[in-house]
ZADO-534064 format. One record per residue (C-alpha): x, y, z; chain. Coordinates in Angstrom, 1 decimal. Layout:
N
ATOM        X        Y        Z   fivo
ATOM        X        Y        Z      A
...
END
This chain:
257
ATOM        X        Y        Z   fivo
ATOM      9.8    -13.0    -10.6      A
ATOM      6.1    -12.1    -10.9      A
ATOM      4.2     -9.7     -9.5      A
ATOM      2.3    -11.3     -5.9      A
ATOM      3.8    -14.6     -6.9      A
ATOM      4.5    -16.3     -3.8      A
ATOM      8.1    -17.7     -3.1      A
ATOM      9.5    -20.9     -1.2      A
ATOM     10.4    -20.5      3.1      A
ATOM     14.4    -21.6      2.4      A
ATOM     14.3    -19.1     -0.5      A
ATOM     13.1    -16.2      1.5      A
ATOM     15.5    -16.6      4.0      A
ATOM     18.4    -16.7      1.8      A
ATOM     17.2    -13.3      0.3      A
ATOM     17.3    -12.0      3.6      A
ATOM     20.2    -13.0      4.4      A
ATOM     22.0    -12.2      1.4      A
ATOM     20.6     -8.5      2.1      A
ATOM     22.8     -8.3      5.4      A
ATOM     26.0     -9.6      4.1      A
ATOM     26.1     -7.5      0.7      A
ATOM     25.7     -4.8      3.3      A
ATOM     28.1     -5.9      5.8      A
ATOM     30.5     -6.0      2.4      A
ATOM     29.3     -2.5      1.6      A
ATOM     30.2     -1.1      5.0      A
ATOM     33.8     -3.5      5.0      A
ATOM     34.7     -1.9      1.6      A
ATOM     34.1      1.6      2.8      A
ATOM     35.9      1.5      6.2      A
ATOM     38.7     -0.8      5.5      A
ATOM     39.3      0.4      2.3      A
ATOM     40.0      3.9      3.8      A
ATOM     37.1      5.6      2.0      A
ATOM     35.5      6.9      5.2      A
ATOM     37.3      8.0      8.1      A
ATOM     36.8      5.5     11.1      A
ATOM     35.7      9.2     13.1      A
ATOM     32.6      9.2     11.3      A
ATOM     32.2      5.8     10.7      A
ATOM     34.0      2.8     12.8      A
ATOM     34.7     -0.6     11.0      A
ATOM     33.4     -3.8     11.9      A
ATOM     35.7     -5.2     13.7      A
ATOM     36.4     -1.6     15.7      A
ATOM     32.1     -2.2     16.3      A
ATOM     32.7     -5.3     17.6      A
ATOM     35.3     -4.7     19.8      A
ATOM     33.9     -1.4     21.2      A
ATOM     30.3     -4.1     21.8      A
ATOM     32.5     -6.6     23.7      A
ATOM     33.7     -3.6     26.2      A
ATOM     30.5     -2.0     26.6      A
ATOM     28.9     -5.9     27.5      A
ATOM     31.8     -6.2     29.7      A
ATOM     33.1     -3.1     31.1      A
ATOM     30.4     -0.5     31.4      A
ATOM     27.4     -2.3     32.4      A
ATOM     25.4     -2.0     28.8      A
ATOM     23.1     -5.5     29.7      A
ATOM     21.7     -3.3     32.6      A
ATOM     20.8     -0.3     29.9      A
ATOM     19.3     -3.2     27.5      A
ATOM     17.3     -4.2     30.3      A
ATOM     16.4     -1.2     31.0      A
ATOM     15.4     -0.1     28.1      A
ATOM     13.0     -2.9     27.0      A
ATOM     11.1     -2.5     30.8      A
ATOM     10.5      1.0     29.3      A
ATOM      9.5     -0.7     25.8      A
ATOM      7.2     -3.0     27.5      A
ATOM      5.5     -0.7     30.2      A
ATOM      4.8      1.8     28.1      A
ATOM      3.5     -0.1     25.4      A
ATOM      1.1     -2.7     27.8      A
ATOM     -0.3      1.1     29.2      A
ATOM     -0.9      2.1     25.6      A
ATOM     -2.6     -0.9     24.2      A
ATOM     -4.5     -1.3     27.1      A
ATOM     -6.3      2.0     26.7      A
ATOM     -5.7      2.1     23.4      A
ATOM     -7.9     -1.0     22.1      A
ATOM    -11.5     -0.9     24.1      A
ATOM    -11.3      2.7     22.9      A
ATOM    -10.8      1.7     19.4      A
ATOM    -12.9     -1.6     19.7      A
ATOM    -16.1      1.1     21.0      A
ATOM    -15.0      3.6     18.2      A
ATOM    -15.0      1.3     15.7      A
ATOM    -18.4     -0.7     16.8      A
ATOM    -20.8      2.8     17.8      A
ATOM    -20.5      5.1     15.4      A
ATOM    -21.9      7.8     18.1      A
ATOM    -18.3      6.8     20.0      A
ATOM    -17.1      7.5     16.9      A
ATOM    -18.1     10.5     16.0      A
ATOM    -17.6     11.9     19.7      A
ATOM    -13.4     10.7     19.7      A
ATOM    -12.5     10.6     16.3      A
ATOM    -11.7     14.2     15.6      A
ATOM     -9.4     14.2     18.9      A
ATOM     -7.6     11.2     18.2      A
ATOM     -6.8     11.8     14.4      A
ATOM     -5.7     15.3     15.6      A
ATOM     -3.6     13.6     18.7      A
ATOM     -1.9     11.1     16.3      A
ATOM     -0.3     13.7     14.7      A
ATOM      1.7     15.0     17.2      A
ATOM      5.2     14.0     17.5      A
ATOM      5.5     12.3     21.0      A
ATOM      9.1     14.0     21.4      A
ATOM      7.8     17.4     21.4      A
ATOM      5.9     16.6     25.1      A
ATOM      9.3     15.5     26.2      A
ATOM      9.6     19.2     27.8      A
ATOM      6.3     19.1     29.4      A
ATOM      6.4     15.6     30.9      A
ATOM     10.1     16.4     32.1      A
ATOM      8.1     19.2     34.0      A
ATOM      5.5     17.0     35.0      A
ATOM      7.3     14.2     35.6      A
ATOM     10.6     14.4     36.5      A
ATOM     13.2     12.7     34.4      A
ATOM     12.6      9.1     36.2      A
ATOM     10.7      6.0     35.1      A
ATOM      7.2      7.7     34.4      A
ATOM      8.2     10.2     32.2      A
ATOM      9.9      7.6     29.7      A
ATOM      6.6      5.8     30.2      A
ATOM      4.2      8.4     29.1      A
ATOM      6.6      9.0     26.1      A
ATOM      5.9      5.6     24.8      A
ATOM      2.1      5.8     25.9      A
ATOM      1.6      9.2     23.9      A
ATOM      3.5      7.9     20.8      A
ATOM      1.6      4.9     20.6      A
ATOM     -2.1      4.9     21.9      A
ATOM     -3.4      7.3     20.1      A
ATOM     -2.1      5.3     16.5      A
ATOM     -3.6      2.1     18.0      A
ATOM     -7.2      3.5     18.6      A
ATOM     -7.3      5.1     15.3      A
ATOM     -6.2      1.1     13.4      A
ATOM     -8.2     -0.6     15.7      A
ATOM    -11.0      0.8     15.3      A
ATOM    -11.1      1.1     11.6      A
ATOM    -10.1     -2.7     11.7      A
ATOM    -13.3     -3.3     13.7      A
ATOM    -15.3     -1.3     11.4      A
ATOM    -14.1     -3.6      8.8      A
ATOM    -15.5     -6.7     10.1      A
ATOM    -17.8     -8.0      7.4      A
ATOM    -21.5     -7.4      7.8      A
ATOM    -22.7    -10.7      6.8      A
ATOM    -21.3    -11.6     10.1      A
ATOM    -23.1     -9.4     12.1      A
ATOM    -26.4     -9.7     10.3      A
ATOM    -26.0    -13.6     10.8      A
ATOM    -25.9    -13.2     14.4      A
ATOM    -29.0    -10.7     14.5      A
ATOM    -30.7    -13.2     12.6      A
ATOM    -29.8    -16.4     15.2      A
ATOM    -31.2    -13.5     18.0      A
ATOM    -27.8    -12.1     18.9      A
ATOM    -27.8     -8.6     20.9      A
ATOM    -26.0     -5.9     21.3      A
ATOM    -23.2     -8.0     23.7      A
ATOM    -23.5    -11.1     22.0      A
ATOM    -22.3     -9.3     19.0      A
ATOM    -19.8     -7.6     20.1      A
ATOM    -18.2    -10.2     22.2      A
ATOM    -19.3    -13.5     19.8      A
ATOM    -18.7    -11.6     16.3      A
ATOM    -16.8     -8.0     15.8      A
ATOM    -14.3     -8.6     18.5      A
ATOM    -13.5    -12.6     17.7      A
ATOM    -13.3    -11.4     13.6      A
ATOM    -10.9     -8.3     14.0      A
ATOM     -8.3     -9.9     17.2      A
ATOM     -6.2    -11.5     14.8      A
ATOM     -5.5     -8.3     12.5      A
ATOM     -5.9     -6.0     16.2      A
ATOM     -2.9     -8.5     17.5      A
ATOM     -0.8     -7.4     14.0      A
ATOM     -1.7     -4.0     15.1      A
ATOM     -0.2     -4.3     17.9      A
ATOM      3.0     -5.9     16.3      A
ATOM      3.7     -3.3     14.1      A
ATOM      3.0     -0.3     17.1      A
ATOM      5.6     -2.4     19.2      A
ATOM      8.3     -1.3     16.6      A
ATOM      7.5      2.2     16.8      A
ATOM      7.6      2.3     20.5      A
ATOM     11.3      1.4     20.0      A
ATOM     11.6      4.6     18.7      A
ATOM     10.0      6.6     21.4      A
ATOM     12.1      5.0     23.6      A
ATOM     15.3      5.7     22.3      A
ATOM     14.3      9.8     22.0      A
ATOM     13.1      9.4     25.4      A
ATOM     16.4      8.5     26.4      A
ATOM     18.1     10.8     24.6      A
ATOM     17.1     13.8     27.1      A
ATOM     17.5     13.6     30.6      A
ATOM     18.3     10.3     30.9      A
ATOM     20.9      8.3     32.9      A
ATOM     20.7      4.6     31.8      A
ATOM     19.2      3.0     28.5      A
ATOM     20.4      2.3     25.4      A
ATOM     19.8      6.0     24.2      A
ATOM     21.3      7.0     27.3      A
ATOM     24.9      5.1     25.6      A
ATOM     24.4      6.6     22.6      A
ATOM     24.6      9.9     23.0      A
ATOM     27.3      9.5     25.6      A
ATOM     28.9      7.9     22.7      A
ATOM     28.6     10.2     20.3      A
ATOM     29.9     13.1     22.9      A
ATOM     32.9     11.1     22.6      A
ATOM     32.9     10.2     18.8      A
ATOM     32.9      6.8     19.7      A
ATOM     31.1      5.6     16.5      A
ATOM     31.9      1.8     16.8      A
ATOM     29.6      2.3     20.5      A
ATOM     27.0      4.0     18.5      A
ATOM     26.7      1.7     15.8      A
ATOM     26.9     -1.0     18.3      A
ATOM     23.9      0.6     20.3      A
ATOM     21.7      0.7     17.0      A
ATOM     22.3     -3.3     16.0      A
ATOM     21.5     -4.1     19.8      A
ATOM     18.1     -2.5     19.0      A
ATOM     17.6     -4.0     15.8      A
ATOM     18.2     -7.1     17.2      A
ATOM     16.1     -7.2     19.9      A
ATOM     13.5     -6.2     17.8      A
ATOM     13.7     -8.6     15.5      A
ATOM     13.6    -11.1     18.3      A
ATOM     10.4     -9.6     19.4      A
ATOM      8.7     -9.6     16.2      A
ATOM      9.2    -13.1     15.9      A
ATOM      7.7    -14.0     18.9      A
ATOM      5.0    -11.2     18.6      A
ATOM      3.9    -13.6     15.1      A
ATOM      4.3    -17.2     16.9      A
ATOM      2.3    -16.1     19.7      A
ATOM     -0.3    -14.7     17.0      A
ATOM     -0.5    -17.7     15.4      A
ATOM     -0.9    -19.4     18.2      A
ATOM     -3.9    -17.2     19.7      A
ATOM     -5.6    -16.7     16.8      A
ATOM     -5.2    -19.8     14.4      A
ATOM     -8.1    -18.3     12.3      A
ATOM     -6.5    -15.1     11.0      A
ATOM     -3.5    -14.4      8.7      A
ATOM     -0.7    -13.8     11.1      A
END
């Protein structure tokens, strides 16, 4: 190995995969070998067969489905309030100034702790898991969108003053063409975070979701449920990541998605 040295496709994936199975190993060992009590921690197999009952039984596609509606709503209201804001901030600097102290305050606060208020102000239906998701994640994506605007490099924009570009033309021919591919990476990496928001959404006051199964679950100490709940999750999330970077590269050929 060197350091930034780039590595072959095949190779890559079997690193990743060999990750997954030393730690599927790691987890056999400890549960089958009797070193963790299957109360804390269920087996694999016992995570397996508590998955088949919940797919079958109790009706745990509907919570998945649920859940992701919730992933997606939220997350399409976030980013799009969240990028013009950050595309202005990060092209006028008097935008800027004027929403930059708020937002770099707001991103600080832990989108959980309004979970009170918006159960107040919202009920505990659909909207309140909504604005969950919308306060955890637009306030991060106006902050790195609109330092990745600010970024764009200034020979660019000079270069199109100089061809008799204005204030538009620049904007929509230059700053916002040169920053969409990092902007849709942006939003790539928010969409995993939402997944968290989602699941403490559901966690409170909820009656479907995957959240909603896991702390059923562990009321009941079914760990093999719980366990089950996470790897959905993970999962899906994966899956979305994927297609979050083919559709990149498809969009934006240009950039380094």
């Amino acid at each position: 190995m060197k350091p930034l040295a780039s590595i072959s496709g095949p190779l890559r994936i079997i690193l990743g995969i060999s990750f997954f199975v030393l730690f599927l190993a790691g987890w056999s060992y400890a549960t089958f070998g009797g070193f963790v009590s299957k109360t804390f921690l269920a087996d694999p197999l016992t995570m397996l067969d508590d998955g088949w009952q919940l797919l079958t039984k109790h009706s745990f596609l509907t919570d998945i489905g649920v859940t992701i509606w919730r992933v997606i709503g939220g997350f399409i209201l976030a980013a799009l309030v969240a990028v013009p804001l950050g595309i202005l901030m990060g092209t006028y600097k008097p935008i800027e100034a004027f929403l930059e102290p708020f937002v770099s305050f707001a991103r600080y606060l832990p989108a959980s702790a309004f979970i009170p208020l918006l159960i107040l102000w919202a009920g505990i239906g659909e909207l309140q898991k909504l604005l969950v998701i919308f306060i955890g994640s637009v306030f991060q994506i106006i902050l790195m969108v609109a330092v990745t605007v600010s970024q764009v490099r200034r020979e660019l924009v000079e270069a199109a003053l100089t061809l008799g570009a204005r204030d538009r033309g620049i904007l929509g021919r230059v700053l916002i063409p040169a920053s969409a591919p990092d902007i849709a990476e942006i939003l790539r990496l928010v969409l995993g975070w939402a997944w968290t928001y989602v699941i403490v959404a559901e966690l409170i006051g909820s009656s479907s979701g995957i959240g909603h199964m896991i702390i059923d679950s562990q009321a009941l100490l079914a760990t093999g449920q719980i366990i089950f709940g996470i790897i959905v999750i993970g999962i899906i999330g994966l899956i979305s990541d994927f297609l979050f970077k083919a559709v990149n590269r498809w969009l934006f050929p240009w950039g380094r998605v």
